[in-house]
Backbone of each chain as ProteinMPNN parsed JSONL, in Angstrom:
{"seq_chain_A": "XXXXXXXXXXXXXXXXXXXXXXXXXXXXXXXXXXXXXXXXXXXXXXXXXXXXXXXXXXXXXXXXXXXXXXXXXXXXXXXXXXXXXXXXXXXXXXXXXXXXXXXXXXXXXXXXXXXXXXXXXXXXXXXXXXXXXXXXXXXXXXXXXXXX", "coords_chain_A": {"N_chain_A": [[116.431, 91.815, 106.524], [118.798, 90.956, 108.973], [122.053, 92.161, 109.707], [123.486, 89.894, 111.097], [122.165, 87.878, 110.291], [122.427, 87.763, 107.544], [124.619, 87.266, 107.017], [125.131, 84.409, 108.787], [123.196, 83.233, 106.521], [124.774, 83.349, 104.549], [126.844, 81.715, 105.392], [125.546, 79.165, 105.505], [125.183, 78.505, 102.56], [128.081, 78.584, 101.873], [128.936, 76.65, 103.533], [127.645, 73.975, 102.497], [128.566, 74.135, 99.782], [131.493, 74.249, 100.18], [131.752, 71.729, 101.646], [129.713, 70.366, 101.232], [127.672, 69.655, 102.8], [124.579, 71.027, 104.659], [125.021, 73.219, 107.31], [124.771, 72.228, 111.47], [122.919, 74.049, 113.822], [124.161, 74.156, 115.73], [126.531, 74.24, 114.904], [126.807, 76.517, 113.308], [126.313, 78.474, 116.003], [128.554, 77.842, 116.698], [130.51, 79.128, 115.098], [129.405, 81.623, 115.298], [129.403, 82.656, 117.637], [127.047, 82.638, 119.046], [124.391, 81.642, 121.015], [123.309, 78.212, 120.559], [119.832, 77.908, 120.304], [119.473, 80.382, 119.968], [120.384, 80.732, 117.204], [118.602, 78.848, 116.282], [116.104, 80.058, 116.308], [116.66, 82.703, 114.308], [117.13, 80.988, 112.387], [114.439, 80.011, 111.633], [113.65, 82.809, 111.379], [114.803, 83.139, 108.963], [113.37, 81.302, 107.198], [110.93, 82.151, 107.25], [110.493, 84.933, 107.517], [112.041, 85.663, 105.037], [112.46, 84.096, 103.415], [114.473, 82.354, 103.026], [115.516, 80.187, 103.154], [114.995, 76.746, 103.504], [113.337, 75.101, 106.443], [113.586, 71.628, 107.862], [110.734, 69.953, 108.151], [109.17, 70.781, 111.216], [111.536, 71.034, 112.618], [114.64, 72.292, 113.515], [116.278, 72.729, 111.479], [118.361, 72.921, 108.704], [117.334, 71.958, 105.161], [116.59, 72.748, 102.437], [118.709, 74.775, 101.051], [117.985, 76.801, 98.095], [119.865, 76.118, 95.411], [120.695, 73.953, 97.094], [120.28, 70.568, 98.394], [119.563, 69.62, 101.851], [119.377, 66.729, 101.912], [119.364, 63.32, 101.125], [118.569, 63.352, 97.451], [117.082, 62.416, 94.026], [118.795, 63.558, 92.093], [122.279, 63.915, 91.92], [124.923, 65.906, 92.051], [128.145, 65.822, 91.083], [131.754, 67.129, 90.948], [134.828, 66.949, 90.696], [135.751, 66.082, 92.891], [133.723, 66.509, 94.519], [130.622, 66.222, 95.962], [127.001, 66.887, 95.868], [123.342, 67.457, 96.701], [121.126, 68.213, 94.325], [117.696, 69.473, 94.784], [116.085, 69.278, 92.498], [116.445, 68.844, 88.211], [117.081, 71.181, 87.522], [117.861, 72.532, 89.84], [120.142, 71.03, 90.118], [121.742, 71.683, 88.125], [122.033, 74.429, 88.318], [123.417, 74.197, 90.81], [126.071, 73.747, 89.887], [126.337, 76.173, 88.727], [126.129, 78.02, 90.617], [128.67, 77.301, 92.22], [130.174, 77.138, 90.555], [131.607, 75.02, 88.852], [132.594, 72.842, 86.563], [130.827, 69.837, 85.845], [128.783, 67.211, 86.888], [125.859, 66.463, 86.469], [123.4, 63.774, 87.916], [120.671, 61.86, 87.536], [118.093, 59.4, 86.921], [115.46, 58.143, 84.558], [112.269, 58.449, 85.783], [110.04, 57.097, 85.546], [111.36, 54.647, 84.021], [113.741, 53.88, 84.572], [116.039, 54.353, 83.606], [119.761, 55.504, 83.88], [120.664, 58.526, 83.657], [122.502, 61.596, 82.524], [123.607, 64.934, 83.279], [126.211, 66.842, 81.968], [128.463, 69.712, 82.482], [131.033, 71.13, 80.783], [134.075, 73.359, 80.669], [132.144, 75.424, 81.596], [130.169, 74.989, 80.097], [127.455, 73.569, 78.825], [126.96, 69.992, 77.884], [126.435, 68.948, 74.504], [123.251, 66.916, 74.42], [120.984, 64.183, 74.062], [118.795, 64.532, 76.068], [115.515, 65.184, 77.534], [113.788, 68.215, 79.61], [111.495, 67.895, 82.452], [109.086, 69.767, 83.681], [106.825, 69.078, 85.756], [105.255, 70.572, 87.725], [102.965, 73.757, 87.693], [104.208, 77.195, 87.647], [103.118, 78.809, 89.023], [102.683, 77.249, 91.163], [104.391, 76.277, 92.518], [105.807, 76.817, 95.132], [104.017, 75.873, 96.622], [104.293, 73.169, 97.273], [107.015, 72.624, 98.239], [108.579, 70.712, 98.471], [107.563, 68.608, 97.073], [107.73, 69.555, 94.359]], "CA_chain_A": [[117.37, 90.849, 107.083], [120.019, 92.296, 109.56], [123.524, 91.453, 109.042], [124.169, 88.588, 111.187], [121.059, 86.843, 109.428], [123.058, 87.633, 105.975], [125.979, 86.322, 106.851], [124.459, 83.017, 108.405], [122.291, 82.555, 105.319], [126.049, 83.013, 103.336], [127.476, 80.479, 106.317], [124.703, 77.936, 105.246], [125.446, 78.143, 101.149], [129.8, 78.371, 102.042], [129.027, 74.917, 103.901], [127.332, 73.211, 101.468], [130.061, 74.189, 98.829], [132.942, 73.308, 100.806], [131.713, 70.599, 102.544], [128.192, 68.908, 100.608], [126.221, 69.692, 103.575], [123.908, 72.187, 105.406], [125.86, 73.231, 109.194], [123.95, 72.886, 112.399], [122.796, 75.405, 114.825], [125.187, 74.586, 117.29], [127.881, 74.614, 114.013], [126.851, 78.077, 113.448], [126.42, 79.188, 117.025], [130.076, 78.172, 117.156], [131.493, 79.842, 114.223], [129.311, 83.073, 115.051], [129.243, 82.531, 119.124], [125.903, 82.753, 119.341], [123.817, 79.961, 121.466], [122.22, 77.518, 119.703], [118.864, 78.463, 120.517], [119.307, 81.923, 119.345], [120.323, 80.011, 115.842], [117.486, 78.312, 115.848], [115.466, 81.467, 116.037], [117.266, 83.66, 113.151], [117.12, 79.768, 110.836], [113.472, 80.313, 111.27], [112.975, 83.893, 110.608], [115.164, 83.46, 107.815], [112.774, 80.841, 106.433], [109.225, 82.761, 107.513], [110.464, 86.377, 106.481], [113.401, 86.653, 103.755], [112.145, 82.822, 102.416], [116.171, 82.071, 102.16], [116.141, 78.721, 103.194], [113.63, 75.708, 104.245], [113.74, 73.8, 107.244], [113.003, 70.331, 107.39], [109.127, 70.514, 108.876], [109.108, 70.844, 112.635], [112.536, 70.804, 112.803], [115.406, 73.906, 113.471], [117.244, 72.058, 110.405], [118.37, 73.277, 107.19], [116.78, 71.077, 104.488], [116.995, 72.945, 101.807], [119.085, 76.477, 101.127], [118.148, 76.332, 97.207], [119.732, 74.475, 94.991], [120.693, 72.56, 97.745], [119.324, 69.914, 99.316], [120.563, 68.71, 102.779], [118.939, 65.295, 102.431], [119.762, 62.607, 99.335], [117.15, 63.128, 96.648], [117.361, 61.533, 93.113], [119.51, 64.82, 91.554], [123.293, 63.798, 92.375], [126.099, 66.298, 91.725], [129.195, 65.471, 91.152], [132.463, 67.448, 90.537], [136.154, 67.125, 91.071], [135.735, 65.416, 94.451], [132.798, 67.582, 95.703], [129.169, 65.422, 95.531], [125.886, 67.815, 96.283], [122.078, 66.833, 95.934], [120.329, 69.385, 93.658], [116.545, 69.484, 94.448], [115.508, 69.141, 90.858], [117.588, 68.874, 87.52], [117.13, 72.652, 87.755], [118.654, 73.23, 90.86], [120.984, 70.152, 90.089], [122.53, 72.25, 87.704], [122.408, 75.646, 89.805], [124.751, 74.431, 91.995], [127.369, 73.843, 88.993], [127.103, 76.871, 88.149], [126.495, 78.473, 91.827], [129.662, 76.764, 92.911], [131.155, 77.797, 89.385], [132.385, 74.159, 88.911], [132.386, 71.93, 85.844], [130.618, 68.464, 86.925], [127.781, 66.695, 86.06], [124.013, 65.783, 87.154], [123.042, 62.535, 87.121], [119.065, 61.144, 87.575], [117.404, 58.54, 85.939], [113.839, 58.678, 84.428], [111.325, 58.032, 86.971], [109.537, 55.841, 84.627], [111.881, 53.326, 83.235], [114.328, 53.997, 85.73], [117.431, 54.524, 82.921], [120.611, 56.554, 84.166], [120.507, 60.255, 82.835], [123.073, 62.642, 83.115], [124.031, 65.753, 81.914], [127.628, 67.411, 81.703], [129.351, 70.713, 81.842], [132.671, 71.546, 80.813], [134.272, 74.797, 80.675], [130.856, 76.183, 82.105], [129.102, 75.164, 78.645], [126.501, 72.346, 79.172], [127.583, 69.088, 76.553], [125.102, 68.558, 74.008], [122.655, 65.382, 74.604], [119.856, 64.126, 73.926], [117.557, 64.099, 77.212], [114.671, 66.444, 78.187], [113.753, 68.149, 81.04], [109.724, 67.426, 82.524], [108.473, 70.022, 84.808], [105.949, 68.562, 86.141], [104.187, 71.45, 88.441], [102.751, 74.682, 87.165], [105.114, 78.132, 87.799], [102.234, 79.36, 90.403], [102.243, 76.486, 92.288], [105.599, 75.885, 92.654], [106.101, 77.087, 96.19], [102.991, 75.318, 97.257], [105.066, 72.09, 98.339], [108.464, 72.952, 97.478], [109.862, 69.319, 98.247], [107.439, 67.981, 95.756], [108.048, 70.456, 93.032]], "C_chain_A": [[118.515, 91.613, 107.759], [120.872, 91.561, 109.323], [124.131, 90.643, 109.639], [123.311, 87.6, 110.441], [121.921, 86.677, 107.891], [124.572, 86.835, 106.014], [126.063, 84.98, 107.503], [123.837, 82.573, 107.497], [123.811, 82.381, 104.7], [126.915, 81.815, 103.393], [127.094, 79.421, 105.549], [125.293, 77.83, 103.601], [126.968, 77.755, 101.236], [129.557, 76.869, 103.09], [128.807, 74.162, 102.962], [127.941, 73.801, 100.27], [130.777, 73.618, 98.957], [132.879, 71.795, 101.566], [130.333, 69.66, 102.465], [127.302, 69.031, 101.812], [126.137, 70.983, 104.038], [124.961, 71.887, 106.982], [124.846, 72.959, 109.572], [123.456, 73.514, 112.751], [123.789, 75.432, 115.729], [126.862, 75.088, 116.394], [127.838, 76.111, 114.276], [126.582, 78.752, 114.637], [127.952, 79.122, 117.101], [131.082, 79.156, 116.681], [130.669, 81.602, 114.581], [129.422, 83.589, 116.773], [128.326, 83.635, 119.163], [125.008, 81.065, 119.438], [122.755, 79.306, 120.679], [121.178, 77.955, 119.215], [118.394, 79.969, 119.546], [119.309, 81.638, 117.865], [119.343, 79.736, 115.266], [116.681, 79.176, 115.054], [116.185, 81.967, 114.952], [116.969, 82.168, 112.047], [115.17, 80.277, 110.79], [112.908, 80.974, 110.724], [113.403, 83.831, 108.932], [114.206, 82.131, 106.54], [111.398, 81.937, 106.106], [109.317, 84.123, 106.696], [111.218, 86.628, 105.557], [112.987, 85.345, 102.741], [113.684, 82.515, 101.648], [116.183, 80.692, 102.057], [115.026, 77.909, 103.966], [114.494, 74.372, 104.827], [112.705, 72.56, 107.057], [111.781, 70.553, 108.509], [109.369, 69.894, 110.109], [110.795, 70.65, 112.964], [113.309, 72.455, 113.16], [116.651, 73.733, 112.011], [117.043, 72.029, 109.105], [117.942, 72.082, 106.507], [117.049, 71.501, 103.335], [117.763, 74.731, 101.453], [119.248, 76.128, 99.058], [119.659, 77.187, 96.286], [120.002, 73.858, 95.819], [120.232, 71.849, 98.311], [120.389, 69.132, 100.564], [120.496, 66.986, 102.778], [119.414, 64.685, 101.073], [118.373, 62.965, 98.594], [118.189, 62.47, 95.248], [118.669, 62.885, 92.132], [121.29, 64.855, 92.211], [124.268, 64.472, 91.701], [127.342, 66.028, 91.863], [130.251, 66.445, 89.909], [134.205, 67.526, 91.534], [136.222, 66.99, 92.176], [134.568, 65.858, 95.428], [131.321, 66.383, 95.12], [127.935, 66.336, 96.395], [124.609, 66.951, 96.106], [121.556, 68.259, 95.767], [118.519, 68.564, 94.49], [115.424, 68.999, 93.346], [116.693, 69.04, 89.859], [118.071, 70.605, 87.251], [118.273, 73.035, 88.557], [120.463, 72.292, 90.849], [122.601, 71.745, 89.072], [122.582, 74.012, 88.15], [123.384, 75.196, 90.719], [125.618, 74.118, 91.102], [127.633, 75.165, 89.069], [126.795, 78.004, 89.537], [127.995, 78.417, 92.336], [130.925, 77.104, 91.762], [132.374, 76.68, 89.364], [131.907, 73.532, 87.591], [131.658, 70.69, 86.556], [129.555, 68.082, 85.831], [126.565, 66.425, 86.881], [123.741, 64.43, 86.624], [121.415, 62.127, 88.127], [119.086, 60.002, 87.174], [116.194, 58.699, 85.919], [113.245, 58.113, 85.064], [110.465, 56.712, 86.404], [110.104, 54.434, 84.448], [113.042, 53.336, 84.315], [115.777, 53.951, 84.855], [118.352, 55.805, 83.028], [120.424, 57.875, 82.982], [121.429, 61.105, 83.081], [123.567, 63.607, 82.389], [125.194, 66.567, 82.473], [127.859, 68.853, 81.44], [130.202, 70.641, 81.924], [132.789, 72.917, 80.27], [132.91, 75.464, 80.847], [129.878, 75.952, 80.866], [128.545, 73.761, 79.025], [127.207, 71.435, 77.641], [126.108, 69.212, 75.753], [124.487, 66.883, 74.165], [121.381, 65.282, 73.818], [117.845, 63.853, 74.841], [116.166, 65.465, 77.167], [114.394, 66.609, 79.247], [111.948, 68.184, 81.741], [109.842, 68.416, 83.865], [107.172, 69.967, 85.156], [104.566, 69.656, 87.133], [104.124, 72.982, 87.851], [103.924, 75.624, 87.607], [103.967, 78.86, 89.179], [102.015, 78.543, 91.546], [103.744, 75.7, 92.961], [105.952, 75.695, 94.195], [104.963, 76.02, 97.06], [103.356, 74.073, 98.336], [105.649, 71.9, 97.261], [109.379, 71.415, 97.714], [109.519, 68.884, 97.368], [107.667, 68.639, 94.407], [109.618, 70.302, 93.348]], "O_chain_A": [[119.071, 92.613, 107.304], [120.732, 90.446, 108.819], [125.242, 90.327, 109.214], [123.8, 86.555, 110.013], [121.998, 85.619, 107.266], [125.253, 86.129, 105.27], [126.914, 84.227, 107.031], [123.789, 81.343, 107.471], [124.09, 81.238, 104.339], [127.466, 81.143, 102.521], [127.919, 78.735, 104.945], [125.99, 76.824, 103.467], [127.264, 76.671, 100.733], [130.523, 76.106, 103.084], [129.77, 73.575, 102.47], [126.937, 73.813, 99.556], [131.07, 72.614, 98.307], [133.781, 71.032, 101.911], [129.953, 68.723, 103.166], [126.197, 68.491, 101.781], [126.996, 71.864, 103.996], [125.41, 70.862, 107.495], [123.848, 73.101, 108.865], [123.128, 74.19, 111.776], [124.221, 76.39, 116.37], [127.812, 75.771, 116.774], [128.492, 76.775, 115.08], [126.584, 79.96, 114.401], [128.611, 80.091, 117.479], [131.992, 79.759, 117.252], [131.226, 82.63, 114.198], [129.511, 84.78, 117.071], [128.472, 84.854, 119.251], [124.913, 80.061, 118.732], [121.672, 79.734, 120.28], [121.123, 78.378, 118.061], [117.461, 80.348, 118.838], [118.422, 82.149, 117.182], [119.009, 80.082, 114.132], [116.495, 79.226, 113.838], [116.403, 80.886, 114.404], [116.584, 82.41, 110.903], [114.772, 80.9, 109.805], [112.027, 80.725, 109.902], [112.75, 84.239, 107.971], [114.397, 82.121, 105.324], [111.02, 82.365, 105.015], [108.666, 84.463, 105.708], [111.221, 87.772, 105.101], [113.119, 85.438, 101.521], [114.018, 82.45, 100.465], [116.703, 80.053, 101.142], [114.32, 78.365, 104.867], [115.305, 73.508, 104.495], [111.625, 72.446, 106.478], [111.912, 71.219, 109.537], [109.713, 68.716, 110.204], [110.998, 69.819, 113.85], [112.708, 73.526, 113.084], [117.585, 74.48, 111.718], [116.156, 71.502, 108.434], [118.114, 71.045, 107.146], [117.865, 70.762, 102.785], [117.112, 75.742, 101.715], [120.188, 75.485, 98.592], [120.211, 78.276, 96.442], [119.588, 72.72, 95.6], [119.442, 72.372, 99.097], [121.409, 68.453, 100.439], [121.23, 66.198, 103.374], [119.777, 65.358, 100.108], [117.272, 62.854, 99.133], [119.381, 62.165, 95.256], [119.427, 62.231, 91.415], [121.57, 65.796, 92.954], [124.685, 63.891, 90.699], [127.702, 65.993, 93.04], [130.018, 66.597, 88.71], [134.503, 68.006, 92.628], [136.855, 67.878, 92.748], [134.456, 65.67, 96.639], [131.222, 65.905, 93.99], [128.058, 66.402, 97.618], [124.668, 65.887, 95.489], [121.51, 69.171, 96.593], [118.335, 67.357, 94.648], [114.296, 68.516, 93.444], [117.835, 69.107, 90.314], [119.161, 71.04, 86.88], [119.298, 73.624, 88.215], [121.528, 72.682, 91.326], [123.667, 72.294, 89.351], [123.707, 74.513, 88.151], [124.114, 75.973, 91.334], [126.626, 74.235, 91.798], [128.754, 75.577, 89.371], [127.425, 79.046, 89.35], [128.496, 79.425, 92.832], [132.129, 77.266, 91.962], [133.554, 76.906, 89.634], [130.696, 73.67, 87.42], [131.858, 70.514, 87.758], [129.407, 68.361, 84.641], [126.644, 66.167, 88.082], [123.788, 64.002, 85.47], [121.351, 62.203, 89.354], [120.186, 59.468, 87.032], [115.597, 59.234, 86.853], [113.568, 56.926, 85.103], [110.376, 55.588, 86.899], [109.525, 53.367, 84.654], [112.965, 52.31, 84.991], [116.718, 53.471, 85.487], [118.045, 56.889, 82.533], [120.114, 57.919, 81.791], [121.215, 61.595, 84.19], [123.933, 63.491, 81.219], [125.01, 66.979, 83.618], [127.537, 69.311, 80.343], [130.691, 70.155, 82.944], [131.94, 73.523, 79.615], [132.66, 76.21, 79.9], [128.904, 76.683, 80.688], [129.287, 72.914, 79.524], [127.749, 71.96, 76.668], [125.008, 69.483, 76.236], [125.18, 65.874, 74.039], [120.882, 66.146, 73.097], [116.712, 63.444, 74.587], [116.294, 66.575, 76.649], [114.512, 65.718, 80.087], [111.234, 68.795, 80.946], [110.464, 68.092, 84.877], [106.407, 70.87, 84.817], [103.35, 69.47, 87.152], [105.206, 73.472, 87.525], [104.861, 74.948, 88.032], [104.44, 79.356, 90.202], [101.421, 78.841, 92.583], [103.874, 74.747, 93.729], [106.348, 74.594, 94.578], [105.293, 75.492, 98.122], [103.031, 73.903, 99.512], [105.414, 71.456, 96.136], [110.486, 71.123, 97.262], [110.343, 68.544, 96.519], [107.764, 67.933, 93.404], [110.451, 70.827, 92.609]]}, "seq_chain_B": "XXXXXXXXXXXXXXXXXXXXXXXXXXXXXXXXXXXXXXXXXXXXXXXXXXXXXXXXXXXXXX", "coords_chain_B": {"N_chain_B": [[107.102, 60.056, 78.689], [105.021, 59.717, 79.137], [104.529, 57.75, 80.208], [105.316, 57.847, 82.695], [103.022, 59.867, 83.157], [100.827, 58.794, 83.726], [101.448, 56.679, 85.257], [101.842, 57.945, 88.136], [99.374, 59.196, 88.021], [99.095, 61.866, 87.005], [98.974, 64.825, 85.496], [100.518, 66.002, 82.244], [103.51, 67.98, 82.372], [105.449, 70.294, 81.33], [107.925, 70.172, 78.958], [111.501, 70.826, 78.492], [113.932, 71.988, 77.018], [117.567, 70.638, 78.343], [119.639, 72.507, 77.854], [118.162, 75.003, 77.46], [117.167, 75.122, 80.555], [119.773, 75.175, 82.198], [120.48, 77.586, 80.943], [119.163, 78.956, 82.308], [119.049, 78.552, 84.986], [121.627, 79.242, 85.421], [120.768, 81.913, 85.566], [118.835, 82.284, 87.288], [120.399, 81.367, 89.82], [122.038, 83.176, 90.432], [122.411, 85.569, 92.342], [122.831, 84.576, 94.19], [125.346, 83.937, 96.469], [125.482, 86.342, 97.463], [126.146, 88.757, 99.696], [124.388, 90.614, 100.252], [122.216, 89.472, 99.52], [118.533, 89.082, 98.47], [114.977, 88.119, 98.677], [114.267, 87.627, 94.994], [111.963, 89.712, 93.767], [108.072, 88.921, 91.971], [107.645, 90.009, 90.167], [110.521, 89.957, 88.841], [111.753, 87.64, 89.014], [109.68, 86.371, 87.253], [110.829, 88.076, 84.644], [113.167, 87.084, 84.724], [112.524, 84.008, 84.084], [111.083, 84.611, 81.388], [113.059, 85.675, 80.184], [114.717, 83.894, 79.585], [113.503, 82.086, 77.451], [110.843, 81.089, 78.827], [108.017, 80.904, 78.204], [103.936, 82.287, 78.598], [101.084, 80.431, 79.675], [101.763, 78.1, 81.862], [104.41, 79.251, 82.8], [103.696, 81.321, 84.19], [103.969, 83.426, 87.402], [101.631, 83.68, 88.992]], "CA_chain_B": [[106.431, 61.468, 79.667], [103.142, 59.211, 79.586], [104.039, 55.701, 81.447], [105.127, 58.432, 84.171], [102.081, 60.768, 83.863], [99.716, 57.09, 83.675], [101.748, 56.265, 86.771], [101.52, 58.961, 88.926], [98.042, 59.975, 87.969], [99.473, 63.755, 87.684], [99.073, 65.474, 83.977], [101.722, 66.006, 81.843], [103.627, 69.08, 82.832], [106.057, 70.72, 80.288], [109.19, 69.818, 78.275], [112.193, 72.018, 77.927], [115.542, 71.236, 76.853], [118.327, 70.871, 79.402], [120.284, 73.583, 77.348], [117.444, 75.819, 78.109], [117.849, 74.592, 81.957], [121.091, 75.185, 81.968], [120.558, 78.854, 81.367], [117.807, 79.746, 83.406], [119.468, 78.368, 86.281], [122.61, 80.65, 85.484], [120.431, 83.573, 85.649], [118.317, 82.16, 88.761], [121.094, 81.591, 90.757], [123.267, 84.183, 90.206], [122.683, 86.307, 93.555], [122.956, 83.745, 96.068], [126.314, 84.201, 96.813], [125.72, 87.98, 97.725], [125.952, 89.449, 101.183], [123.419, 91.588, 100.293], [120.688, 89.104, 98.706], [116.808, 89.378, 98.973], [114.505, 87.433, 97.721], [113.728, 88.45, 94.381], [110.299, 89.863, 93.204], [107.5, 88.198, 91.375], [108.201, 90.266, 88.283], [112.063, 90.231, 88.839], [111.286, 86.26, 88.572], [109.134, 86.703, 85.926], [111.445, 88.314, 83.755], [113.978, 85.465, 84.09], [111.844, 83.004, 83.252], [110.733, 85.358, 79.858], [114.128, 85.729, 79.079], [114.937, 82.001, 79.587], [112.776, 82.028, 76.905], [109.458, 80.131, 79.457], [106.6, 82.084, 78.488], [102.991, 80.936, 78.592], [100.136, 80.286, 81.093], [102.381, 77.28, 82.523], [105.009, 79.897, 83.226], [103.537, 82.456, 85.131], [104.051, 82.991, 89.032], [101.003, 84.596, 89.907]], "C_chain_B": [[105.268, 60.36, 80.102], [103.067, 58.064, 79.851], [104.322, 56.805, 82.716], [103.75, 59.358, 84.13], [100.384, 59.375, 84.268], [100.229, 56.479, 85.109], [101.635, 56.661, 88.065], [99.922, 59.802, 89.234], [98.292, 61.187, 87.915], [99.725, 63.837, 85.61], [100.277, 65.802, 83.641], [102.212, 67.169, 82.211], [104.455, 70.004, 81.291], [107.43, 70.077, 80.094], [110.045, 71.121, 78.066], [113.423, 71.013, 77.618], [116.631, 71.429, 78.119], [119.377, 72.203, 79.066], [119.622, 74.941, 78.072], [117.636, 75.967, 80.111], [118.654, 75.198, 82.439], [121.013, 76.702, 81.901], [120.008, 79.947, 82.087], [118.047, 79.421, 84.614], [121.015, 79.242, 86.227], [122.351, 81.686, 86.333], [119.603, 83.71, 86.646], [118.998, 82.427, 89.929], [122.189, 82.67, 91.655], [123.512, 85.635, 91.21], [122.576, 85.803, 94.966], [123.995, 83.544, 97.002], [126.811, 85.596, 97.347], [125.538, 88.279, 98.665], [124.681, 90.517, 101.257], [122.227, 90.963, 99.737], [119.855, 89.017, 99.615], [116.315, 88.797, 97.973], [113.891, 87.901, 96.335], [112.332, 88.738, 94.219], [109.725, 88.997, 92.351], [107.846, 88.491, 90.033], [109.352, 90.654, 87.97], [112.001, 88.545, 87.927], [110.768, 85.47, 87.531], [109.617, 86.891, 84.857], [112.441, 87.512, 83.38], [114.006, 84.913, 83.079], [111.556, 83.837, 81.611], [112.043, 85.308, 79.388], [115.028, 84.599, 79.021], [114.221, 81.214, 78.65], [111.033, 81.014, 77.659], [108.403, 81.296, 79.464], [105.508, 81.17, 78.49], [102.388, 81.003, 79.906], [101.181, 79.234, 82.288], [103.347, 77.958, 83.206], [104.945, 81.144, 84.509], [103.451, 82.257, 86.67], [102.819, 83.058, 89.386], [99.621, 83.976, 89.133]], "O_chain_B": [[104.772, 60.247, 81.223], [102.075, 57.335, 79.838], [103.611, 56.68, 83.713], [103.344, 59.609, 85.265], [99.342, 59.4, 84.923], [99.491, 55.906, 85.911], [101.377, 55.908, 89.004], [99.503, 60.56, 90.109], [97.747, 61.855, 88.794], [100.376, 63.155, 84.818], [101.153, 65.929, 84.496], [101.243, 67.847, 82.55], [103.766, 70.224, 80.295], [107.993, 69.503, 81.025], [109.605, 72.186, 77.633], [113.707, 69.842, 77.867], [116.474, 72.409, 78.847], [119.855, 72.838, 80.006], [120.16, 75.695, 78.883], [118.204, 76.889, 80.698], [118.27, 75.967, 83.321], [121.522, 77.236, 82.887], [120.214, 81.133, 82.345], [117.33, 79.926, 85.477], [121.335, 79.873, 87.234], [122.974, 82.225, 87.248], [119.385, 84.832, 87.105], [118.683, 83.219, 90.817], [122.74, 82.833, 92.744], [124.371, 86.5, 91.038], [122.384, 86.205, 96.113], [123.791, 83.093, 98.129], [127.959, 85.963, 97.597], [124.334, 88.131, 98.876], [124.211, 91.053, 102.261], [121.255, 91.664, 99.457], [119.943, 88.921, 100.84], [116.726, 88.758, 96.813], [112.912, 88.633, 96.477], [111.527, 87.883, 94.591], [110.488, 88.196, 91.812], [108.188, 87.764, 89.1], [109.546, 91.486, 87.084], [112.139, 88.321, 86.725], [111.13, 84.397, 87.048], [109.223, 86.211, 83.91], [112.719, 87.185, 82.226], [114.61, 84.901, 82.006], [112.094, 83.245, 80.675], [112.244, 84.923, 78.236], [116.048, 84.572, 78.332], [114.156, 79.989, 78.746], [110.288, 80.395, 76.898], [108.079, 82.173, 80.264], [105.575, 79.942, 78.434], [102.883, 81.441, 80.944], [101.309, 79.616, 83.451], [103.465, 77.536, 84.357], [105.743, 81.612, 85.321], [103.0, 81.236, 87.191], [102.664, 82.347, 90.379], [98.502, 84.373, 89.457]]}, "name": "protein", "num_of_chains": 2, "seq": "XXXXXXXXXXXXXXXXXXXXXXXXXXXXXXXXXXXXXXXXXXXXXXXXXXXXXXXXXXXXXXXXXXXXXXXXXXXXXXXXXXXXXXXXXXXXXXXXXXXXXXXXXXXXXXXXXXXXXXXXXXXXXXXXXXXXXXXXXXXXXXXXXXXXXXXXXXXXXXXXXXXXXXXXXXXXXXXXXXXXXXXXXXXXXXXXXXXXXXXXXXXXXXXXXX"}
């Protein structure tokens, strides 16, 4: 990865921190003045060869830079005014402690459809009583990373 | 687990605790904020997960 690729991949995570979403291309052509286009290109490689971040399919558009997700999924973070979507309850709670924020994850079970959420404070998870269901093997994970 | 795996048609997968969770995403995330990250290895990945305590056929990358 050469070093404007590293410091757009850092661009893409320092957005979605400060600001709950993935940038553009034309965002980050602005902040690095470099043309769109050229953006495009480097978002790609940086999916195809370093596997930093996945665009949304056929698109030049961040989707996910994990834990985050640019789009709503069921995995809603919430802390101290900031609201994220985790990927999974995994990644839900990766961006707490990515972002090195107290907050909370909230789901509900796919099944019955009853709110779920789980809590840190001072960086220590609360105790509850939920579990967590991963549903796809550890080898197949990548296979189709929206559904996993 | 089993009105969703009866619903989905998709086998049960595994159970962990969110505690567990909770620290394996610590120790996942924990170079994504680095000017210098790369994706890690299979048995960088690997070792995580082992010391996230997820061992086990269900666990493995590869």
């Amino acid at each position: 990865m050469d070093d404007l690729s590293a410091r757009v991949r850092l661009f893409v995570y320092r957005r979605f921190i400060d600001g709950g979403r993935a940038p553009s291309p034309s965002e980050i052509g602005a902040a690095f003045g470099v043309v769109p286009l050229a953006v495009e290109k480097m978002l790609r490689r940086l999916q195809a060869d370093d596997d930093a971040l996945v665009l949304l399919p056929g698109s030049p558009y961040v989707w996910m830079a994990e834990p985050f997700s640019a789009v709503a999924t069921s995995y809603l973070v919430r802390s101290s005014g900031h609201e994220w979507f985790g990927n999974c309850v995994w990644d839900g709670l990766g961006i707490l402690a990515l972002a090195d924020h107290d907050g909370q994850v909230e789901t509900w079970c796919p099944a019955s459809g009853v709110p779920l959420r789980l809590d840190v404070r001072t960086r220590r998870l609360e105790p509850g009583t939920s579990v967590v269901h991963f549903a796809v093997p550890a080898r197949r994970w990548w296979e189709s990373i929206g559904y996993t | 687990m089993d009105t969703w795996s009866r619903a989905t048609g998709e086998p049960r997968g595994a159970l962990v605790t969110p505690e567990r969770v909770w620290a394996l995403a610590q120790r996942w995330y924990d170079d994504r904020l680095r000017l210098d990250w790369r994706r890690r290895s299979v048995p960088e990945r690997q070792a995580i997960l082992e010391d996230s305590g997820l061992t086990g056929s269900f666990w493995r990358l590869t």
